[in-house]
Residue, then its C-alpha position, 0 to 999 in steps of 0.5 A: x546391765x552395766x550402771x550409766x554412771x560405771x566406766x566404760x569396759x575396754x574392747x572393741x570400738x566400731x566404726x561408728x562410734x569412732x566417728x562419734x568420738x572424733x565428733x565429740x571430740x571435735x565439738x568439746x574442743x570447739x567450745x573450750x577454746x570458744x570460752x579460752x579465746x574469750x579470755x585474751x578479749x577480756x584482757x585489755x578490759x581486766x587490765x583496765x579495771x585492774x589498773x595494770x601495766x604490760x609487765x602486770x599482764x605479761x606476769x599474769x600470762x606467764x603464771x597463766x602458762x606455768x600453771x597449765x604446764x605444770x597441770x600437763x603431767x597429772x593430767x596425763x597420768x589421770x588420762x593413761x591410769x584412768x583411761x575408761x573415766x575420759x567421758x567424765x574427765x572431758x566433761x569436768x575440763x569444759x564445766x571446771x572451765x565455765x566454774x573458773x571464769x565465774x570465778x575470774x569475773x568477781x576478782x576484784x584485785x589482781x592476785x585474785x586475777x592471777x588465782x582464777x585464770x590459772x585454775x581456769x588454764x588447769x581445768x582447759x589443760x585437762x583436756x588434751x592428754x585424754x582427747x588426743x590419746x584416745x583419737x590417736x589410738x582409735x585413727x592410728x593410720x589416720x592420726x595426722x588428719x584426726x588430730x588436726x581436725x580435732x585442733x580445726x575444732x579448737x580454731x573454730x571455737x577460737x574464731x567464734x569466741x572473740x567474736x562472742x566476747x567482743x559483741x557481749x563486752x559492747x552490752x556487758x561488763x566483762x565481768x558479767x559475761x564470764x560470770x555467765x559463762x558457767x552455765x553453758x559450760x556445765x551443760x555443754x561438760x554434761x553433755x560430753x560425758x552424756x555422748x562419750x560414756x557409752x563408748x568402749x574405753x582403753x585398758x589403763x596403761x599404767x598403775x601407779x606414780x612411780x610407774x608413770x615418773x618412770x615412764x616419763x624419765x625414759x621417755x626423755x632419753x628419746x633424742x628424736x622426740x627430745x627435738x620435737x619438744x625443742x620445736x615446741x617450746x619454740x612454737x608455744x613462745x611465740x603463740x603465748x608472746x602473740x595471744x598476750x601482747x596482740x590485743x593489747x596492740x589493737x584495743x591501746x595503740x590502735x585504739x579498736x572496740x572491743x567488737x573491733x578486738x574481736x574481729x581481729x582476733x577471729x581473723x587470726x583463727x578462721x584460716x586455720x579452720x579450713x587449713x588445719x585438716x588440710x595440714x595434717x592430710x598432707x603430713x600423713x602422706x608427705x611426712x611432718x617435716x615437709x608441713x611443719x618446717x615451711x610452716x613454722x618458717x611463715x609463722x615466724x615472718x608473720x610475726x615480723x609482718x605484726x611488727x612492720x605492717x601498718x594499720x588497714x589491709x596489711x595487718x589485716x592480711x597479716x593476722x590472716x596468714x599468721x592465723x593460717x598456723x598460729x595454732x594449727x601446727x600444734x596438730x602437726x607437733x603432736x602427731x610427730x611426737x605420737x609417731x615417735x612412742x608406743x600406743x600405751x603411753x600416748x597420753x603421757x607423750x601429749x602432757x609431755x608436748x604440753x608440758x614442754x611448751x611451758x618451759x618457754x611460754x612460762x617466761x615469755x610473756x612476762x620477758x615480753x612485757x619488759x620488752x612492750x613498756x621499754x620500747x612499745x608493744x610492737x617490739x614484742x612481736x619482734x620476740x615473738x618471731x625469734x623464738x618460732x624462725x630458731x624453732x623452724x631453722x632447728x627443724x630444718x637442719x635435724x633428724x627428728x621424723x621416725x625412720x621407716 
């Protein structure tokens, strides 16, 4: 009899426990990006204690987003060359995520800062390459729609955590919620290893570095897919210009709590709850250009509509709609990039999805925070939208989808 603490051994999957992997996968995400959102509440907290500027807090941001990216590839090399480990990868991605906001909450000096939210950006990068993968290979013909609910998971835990955060941050310091953080974070890891190993895993795809580098080189050589890390990079800049300066907006100039902050931040992600599944429904039956393009096009005015809105209803409604896509077409990225590549190198196209996103996030909060003390945190917003309306206009006007 197969040992509980053994990998799974690769074979057939039954309906079942695909079900059972899409729910896990689901829930895991949730709560990841509960304890990851929380994190942007923190913000204005931990740069007032700190005693930050906004070029502080863009550069955090920016080294933040570095370290993820530069996570992406590893972690996509440790989900195709140890495919029957991803229940323990999964699990260590949410408990060493719980680990590195204890860690953040006793900083007491800002290199420290920089230090543990970026181990804490490397622990939620785990993630993705391993989660994504495996429901891409277990729904292939479903793959927009199981994906996006995956992502529909993140949007929830997105709306649920500044709500959390905003009402504990009204009791506690923001150092104590972090550091409590840590022990639902190692449950909730040992829970999802606990449900997800006894689930057949894949065979591993690859066997070594060198293999994996190669693989990664002449996955780069696909022009199709090399445009759909273009509309990517695009996305992501504006997502990481948004999540860094948009708090400090609200808790500064426009004076909210941090249960206000929360609020507004809860709003950005409650659309793309019900709107995510949908998305990804309508790219499987009507292609992902016809959802990403109008998609990444309202993104962008939204972003705009952060910069002219007023405070009241119109931002409200602002932050409302730009929630609808703010994280929801990274679903519809993926999946155009997974239709684009063979099923054994899934998990490498994601870190590659992943990875291309920092190439512009990398530098954009930190140009951002140049822009913010220069003339004010609303013209950050500016950037933000230039960067998404290039992406949706680059889209628009290139061949990028698979040919039928």
């Amino acid at each position: 009899m197969q040992s509980s603490m053994e990998p799974a051994v690769a074979g057939p999957i039954t309906d079942r426990q695909r079900l059972t992997l899409l729910a896990a996968a689901v829930a895991g995400h949730a709560f990841k990006h509960m304890l990851s959102a929380a994190f942007f509440v923190y913000l204005p907290e931990i740069k007032a204690s700190l005693g930050l500027s906004n070029i502080q807090v863009g550069a955090l941001s920016s080294l933040r987003n570095i370290a993820g990216g530069l996570t992406n590839l590893p972690a996509g090399f440790a989900a195709d060359r140890f495919a029957q480990h991803r229940p323990v990868i999964l699990g260590l991605s949410i408990a060493l995520t719980g680990l590195f906001g204890l860690l953040l909450g006793l900083a007491t000096n800002y290199g420290f800062a920089i230090l543990a939210s970026a181990l804490m950006i490397v622990a939620i990068t785990l993630w993705h390459p391993s989660a994504i993968s495996w429901l891409s290979q277990q729904f292939a013909a479903r793959r927009g729609l199981a994906i996006s609910m995956h992502g529909a998971g993140g949007s929830l835990g997105e709306a649920v955590g500044p709500l959390a955060a905003g009402a504990l941050l009204g009791v506690l310091s923001w150092r104590t919620v972090l550091q409590g953080s840590f022990v639902p974070a190692v449950a909730m890891g040992i829970g999802i290893w606990l449900i997800l190993r006894s689930i057949p895993g894949s065979d591993s795809a690859l066997s070594s570095v060198r293999e994996y580098i190669g693989t990664a080189g002449r996955l780069l050589l696909n022009r199709r897919l090399l445009l759909v890390f273009l509309f990517v990079g695009g996305f992501a800049g504006g997502q990481s210009v948004t999540m860094t300066f948009l708090p400090i907006y609200l808790r500064e100039d426009l004076g909210l709590s941090s249960m206000g902050l929360g609020l507004y931040l809860s709003l950005a992600q409650v659309a793309g709850v019900g709107t995510q599944p949908l998305m990804g429904y309508l790219s499987d039956r009507l292609g992902r250009k016809a959802v990403l393009v109008p998609g990444l096009a309202v993104l962008g005015f939204a972003y705009l509509g952060l910069n002219l809105a007023p405070p009241g209803w119109p931002l409200v409604v602002t932050v409302v709609v730009m929630g609808a896509f703010l994280f929801s077409l990274m679903s519809i990225l993926l999946a155009s990039a997974m239709d684009l590549v063979a099923r054994e190198v899934q998990a490498i196209t994601v870190s590659l999805v992943f990875g291309s996103a920092v190439v512009v996030s990398g530098f954009a909060p930190a140009v951002a925070g140049i822009i913010a003390d220069a003339y004010g945190v609303k013209a950050a917003f500016l950037l933000a939208a230039g960067f998404v309306l290039t992406a949706a206009l680059v889209a628009a006007v290139s061949r990028w989808q698979k040919e039928a």
